[in-house]
C-alpha positions as CSV (number, residue, x, y, z in Angstrom):
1,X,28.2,-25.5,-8.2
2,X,30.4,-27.1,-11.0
3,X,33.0,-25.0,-12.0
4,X,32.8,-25.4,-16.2
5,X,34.2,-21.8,-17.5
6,X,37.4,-23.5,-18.6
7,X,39.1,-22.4,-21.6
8,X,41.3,-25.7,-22.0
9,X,44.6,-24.0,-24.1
10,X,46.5,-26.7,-23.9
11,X,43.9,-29.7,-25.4
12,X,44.5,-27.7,-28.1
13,X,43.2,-28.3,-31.3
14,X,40.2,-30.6,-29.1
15,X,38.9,-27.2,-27.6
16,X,38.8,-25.0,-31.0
17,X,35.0,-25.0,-31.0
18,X,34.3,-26.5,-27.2
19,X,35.3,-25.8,-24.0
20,X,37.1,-28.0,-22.1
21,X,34.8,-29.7,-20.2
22,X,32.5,-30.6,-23.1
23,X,35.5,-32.5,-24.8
24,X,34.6,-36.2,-25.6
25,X,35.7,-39.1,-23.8
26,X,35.3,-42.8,-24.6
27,X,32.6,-41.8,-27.5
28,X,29.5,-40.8,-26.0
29,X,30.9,-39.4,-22.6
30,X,32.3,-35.5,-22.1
31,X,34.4,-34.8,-19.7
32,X,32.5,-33.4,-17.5
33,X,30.1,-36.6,-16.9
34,X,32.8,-37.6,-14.5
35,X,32.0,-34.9,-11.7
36,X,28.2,-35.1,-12.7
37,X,28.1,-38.4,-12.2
38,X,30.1,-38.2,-8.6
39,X,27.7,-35.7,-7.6
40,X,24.5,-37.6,-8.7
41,X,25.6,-40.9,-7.1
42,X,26.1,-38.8,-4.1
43,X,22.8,-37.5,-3.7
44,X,23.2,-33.7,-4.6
45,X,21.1,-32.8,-7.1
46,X,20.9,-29.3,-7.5
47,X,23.2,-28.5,-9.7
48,X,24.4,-25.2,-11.4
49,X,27.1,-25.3,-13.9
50,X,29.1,-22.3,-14.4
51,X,30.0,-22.1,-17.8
52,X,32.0,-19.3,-20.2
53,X,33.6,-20.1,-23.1
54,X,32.9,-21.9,-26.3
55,X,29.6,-23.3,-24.1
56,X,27.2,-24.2,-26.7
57,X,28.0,-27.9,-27.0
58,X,28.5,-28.1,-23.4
59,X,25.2,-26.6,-22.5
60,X,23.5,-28.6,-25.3
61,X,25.4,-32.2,-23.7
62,X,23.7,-30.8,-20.0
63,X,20.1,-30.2,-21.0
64,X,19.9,-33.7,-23.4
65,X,21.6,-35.9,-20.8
66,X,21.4,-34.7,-17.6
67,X,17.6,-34.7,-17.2
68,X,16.6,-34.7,-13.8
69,X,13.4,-35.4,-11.6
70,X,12.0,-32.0,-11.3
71,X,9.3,-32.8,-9.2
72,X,11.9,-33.6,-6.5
73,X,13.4,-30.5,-7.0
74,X,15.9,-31.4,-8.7
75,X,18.0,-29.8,-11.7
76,X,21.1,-29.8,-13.6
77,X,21.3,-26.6,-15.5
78,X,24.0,-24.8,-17.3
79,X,24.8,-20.9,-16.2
80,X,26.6,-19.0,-18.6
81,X,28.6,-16.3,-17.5
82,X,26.2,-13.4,-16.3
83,X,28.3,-10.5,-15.8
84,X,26.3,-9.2,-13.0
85,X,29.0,-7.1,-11.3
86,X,30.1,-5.5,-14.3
87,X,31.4,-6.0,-17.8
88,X,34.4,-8.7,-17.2
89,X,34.3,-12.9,-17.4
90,X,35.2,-14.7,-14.6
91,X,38.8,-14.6,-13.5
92,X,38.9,-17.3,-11.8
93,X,37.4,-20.1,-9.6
94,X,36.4,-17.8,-6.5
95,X,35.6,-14.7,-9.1
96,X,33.1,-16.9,-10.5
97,X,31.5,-18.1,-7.2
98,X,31.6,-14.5,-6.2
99,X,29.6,-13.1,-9.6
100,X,26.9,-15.8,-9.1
101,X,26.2,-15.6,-5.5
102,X,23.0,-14.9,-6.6
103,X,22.3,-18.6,-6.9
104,X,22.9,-18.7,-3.7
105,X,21.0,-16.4,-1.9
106,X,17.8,-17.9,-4.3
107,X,18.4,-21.8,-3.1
108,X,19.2,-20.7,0.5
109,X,21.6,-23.9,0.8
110,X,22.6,-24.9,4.3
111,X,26.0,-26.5,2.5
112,X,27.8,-25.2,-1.1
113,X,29.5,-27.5,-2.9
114,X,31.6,-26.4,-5.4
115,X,34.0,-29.0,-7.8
116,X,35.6,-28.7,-11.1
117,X,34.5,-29.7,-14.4
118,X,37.8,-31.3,-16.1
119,X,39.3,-33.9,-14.1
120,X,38.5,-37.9,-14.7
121,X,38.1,-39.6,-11.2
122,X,35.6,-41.2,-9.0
123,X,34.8,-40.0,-5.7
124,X,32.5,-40.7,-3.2
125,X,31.4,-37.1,-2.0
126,X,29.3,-37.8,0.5
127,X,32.0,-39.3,2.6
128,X,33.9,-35.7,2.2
129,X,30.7,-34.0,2.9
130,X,30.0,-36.2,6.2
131,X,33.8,-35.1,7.2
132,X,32.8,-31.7,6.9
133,X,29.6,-32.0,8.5
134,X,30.6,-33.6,11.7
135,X,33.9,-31.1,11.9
136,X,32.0,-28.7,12.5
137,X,34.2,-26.7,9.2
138,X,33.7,-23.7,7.3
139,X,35.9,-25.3,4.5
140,X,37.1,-28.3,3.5
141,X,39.0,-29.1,0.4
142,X,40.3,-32.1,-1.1
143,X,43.7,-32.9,-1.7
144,X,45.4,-36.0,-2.9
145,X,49.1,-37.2,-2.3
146,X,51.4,-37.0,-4.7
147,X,55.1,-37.4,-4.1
148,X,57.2,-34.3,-3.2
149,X,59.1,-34.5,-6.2
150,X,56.1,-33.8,-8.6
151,X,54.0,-31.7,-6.5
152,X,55.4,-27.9,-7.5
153,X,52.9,-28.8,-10.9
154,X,50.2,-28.1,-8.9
155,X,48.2,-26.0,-5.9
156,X,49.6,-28.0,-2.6
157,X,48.1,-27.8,0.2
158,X,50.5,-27.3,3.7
159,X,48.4,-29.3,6.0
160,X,49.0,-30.2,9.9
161,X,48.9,-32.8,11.5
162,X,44.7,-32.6,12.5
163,X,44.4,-31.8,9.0
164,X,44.0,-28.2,9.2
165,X,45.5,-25.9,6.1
166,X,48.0,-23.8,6.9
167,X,48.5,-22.0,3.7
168,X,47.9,-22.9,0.1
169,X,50.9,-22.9,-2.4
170,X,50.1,-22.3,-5.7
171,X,53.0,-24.4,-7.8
172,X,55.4,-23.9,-5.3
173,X,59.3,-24.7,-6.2
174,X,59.9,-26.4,-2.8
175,X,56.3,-28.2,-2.0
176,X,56.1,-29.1,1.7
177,X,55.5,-32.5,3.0
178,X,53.3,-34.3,5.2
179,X,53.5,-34.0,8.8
180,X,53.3,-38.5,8.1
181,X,55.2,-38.6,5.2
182,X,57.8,-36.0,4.1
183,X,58.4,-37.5,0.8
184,X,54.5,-36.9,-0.1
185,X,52.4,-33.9,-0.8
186,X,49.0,-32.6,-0.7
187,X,48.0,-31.6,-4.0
188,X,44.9,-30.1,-4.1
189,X,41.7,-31.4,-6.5
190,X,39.9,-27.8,-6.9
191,X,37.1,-29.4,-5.1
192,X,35.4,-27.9,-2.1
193,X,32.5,-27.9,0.5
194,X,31.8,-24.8,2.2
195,X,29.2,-24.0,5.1
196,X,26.9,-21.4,3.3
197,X,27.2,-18.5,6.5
198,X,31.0,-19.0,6.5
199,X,31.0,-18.6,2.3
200,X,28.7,-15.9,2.4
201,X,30.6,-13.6,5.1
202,X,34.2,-14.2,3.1
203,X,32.8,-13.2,-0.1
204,X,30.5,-10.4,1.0
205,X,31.5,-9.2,4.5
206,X,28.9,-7.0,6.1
207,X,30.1,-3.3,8.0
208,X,31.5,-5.4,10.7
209,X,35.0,-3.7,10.6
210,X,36.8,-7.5,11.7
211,X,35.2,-9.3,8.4
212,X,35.9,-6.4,5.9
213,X,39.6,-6.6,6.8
214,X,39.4,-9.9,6.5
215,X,38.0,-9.7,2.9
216,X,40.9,-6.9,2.4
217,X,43.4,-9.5,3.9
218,X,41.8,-12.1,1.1
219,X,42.4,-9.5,-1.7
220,X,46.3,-8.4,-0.6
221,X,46.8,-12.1,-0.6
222,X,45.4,-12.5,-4.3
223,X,47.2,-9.6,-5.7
224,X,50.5,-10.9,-3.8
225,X,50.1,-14.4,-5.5
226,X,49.5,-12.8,-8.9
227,X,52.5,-10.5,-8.7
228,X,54.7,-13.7,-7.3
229,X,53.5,-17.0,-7.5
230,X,56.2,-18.9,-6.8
231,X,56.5,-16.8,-2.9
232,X,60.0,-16.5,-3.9
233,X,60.1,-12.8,-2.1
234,X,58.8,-11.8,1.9
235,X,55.3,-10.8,1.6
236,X,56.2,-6.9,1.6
237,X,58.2,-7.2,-2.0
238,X,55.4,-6.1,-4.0
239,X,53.0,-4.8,-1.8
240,X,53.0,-2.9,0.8
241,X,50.3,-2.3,3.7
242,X,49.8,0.0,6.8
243,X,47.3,1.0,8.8
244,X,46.1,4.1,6.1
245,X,47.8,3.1,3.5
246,X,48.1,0.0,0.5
247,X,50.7,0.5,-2.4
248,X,52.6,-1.3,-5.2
249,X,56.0,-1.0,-5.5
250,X,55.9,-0.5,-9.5
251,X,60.0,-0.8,-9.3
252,X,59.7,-4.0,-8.6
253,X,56.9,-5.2,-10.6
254,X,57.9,-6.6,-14.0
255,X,55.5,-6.0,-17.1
256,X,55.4,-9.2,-19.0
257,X,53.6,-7.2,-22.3
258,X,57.2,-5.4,-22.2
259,X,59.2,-8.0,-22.4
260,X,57.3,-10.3,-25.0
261,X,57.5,-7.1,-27.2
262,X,61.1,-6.8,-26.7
263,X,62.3,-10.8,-27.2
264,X,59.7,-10.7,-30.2
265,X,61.1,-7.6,-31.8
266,X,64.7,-8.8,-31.7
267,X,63.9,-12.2,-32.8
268,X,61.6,-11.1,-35.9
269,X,64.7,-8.5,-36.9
270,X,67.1,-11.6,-36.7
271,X,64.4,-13.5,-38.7
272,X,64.6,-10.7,-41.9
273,X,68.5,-10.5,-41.8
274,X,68.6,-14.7,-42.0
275,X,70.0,-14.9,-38.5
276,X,68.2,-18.2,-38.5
277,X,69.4,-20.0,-35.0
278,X,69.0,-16.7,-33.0
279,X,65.8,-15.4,-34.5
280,X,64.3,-18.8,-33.6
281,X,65.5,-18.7,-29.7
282,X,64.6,-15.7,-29.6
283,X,60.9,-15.9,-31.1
284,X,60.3,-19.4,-28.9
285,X,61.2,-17.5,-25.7
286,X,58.4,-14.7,-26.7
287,X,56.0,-17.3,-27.7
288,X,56.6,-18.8,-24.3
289,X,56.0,-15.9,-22.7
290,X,52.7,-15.0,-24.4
291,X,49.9,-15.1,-21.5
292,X,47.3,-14.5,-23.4
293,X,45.2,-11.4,-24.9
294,X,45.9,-8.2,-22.5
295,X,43.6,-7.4,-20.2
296,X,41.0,-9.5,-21.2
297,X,38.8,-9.0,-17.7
298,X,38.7,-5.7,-19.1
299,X,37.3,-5.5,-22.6
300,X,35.6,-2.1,-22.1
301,X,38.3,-0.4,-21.2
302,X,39.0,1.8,-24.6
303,X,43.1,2.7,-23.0
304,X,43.4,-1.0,-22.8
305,X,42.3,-1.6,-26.8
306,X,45.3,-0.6,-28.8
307,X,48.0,-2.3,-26.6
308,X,46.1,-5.6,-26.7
309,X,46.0,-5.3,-30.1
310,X,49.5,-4.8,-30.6
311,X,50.1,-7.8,-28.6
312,X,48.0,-10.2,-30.3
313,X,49.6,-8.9,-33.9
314,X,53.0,-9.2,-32.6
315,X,52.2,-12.5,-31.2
316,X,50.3,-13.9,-34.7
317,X,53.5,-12.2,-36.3
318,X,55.8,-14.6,-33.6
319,X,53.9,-17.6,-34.6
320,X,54.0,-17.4,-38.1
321,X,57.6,-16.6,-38.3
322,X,58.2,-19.6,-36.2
323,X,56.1,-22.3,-38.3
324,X,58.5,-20.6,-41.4
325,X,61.4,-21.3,-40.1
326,X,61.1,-24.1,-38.8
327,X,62.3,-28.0,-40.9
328,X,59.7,-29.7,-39.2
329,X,56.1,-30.0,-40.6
330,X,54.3,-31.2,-37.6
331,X,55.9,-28.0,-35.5
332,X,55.0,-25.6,-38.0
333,X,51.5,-27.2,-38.1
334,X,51.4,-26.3,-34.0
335,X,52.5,-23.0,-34.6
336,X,49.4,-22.2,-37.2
337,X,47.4,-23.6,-35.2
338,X,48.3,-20.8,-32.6
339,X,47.5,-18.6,-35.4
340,X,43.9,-19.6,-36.3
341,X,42.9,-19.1,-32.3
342,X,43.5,-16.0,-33.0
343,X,41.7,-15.9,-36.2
344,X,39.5,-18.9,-37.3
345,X,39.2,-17.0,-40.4
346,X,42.5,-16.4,-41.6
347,X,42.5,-18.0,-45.1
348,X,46.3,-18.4,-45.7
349,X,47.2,-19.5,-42.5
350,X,44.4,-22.7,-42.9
351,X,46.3,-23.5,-46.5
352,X,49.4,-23.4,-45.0
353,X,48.3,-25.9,-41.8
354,X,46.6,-28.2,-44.5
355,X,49.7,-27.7,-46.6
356,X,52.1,-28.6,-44.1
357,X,49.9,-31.8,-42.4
358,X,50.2,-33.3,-45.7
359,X,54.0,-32.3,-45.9
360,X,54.2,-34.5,-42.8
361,X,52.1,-37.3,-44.3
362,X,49.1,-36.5,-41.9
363,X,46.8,-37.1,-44.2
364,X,43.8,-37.7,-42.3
365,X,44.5,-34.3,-40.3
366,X,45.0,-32.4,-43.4
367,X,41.8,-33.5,-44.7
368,X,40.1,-32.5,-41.5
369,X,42.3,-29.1,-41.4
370,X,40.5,-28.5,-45.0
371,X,37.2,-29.1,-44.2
372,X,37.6,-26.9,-41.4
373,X,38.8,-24.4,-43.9
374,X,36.3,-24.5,-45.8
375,X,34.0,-23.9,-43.3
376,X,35.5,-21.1,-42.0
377,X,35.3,-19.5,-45.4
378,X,31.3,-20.5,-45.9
379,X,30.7,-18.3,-42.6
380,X,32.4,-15.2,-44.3
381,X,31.3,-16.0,-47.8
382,X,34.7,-16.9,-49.2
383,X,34.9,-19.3,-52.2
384,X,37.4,-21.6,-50.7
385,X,40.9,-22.7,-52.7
386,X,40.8,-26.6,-53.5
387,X,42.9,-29.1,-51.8
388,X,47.1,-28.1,-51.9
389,X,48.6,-30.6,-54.1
């Protein structure tokens, strides 16, 4: 199972209309040839690829390249997101192994692979799956070192000495070394083999009460990391468990929507008074601190509507104030950018981008920025505004 549902924010403006993994590479390649092809040349070719947003071009890439020998039994086939537990996306990596284990009751695998779709390596997986075979493992993941000093950027595994994980960090502030090397980390590759019984029992325990309190372990763990992911408090800050009982302490538990509002209110009220220097702070710490659309695992929710749309207005609001205020025509260009996300069909915003590549002597972007524009208006049936002198 390759893992493709990423949304890639940050390749930003290469995944407007792709996801990540379908973004080119060296011409003809997408980036998601690379664990394709490891997985091929490895000799495991049943391949499902998990795939959410922006998927068209990505799906389009699988079925015209990767052609395999049916016959054989073999397949690589794109899975878009199929919702089967309910109306939410995936919310993460083992969310979306959980909604499809369907797949995996259909193959009846004795062995699941499951990698990533976005990284550009080569690997020989057979050797990891020949580890994990002859280990006798439910798990194994990969890891590479990195040294100490860079390692909080990513998940890091603590491993001991045999190899066995004894917890997984997710961008830890003080990463722990190796038992070998204490200047060196393991940081972990998002790739994983698991024996099918031992996947199958952690996702969907049976009555046994020992598994199901295992899976409820699992889930306290999850909720814990959300609340803190730097494990900068004891396990009992947030949550708190007893035999009867599982609560949140909502005291302690800080609301990010609150305080974007609040840093973006201030900073937009120093923006119409022509407090300049402090409206701009104060607008780049809320646009930091914008996650994302609220609550997007639950789009049906109708209490959940109105606050995420206040959110995204405020945040469109943030942005646009920001690209104003700022001298800089390539940082005002970022900022509409930010804007379009939100709404690929926002007419003004697209002048203004245009407008202020070609301010900054990008001429070749602001070309592309208008054809884009004009686009964008064809689909709506807008007669587009010529070229900004």
């Amino acid at each position: 199972m390759v893992l493709a549902g990423g949304e890639g924010k940050r390749l930003m403006p290469l995944t407007m209309d792709r996801a990540k993994p379908a973004v080119p590479f060296g011409g003809t390649y997408r980036l998601i040839d690379f664990v394709l092809s490891n997985l091929v040349n490895a000799e495991m070719r049943q391949i499902a690829v998990l795939t959410q947003y922006k998927s068209h071009s990505l799906d389009k890439h699988i079925s015209l390249t990767w052609r395999m020998s049916t016959m054989l039994g073999n397949y690589v086939t794109p899975v878009p997101a199929q919702q089967r537990l309910g109306p939410r996306w995936y919310q993460g990596s083992a969310d979306a192994i959980y909604q499809s284990m369907n797949l995996i009751r259909d193959e009846e695998p004795d062995y699941v692979v499951v990698f990533g779709a976005d990284n550009i390596y080569r690997m020989d997986v057979h050797q990891m799956f020949d580890a994990h075979v002859d280990g006798g493992r439910g798990c194994s993941v990969a890891g590479i070192r990195v040294p100490r000093s860079q390692a909080s950027a990513f998940g890091v595994i603590d491993a001991a000495a045999d190899n066995k994980i004894k917890d997984f960090l997710e961008k830890p502030p003080e990463p722990p070394g190796l038992p070998d090397d204490s200047e060196s980390s393991f940081a972990s590759m998002g790739n994983y083999i698991f024996t099918s019984d031992a996947l199958i029992e952690a996702l969907w325990p049976d009555e046994d009460p020992t598994k199901t309190a295992n899976r409820l372990s699992v889930a306290l763990s999850t909720v814990r990391t959300a609340l803190d992911p730097g494990h900068a408090h004891p396990p009992d800050w947030y949550v708190r468990a007893s035999d009867d009982t599982v609560a949140v302490d909502l005291g302690r538990v800080v609301v990010d929507a609150e305080g974007f509002l609040a840093e973006a209110d201030a900073g937009l009220a120093a923006a119409r008074e022509g407090r300049h220097e402090p409206a701009i702070e104060l607008l780049e710490a809320a646009e930091a601190s914008y996650a994302g659309d609220f609550l997007t695992d639950d789009l049906y929710e109708d209490w959940a509507s109105t606050p995420r749309e206040e959110l995204r207005s405020t945040y469109v609001q943030v942005a646009r104030s920001l690209a104003a205020l700022s001298d800089e025509p390539r940082t005002s260009a970022r900022y509409l950018r930010r804007v379009l996300e939100r709404d690929a069909h926002d007419e003004q915003t697209h002048l203004d981008l245009v407008a202020a590549l070609a301010a900054g002597r990008a001429q070749g972007e602001a070309r592309r920025a208008y054809r884009a524009y004009v686009a964008r208006m064809e689909e709506i049936g807008i007669e587009p505004a010529p070229f900004p002198s």
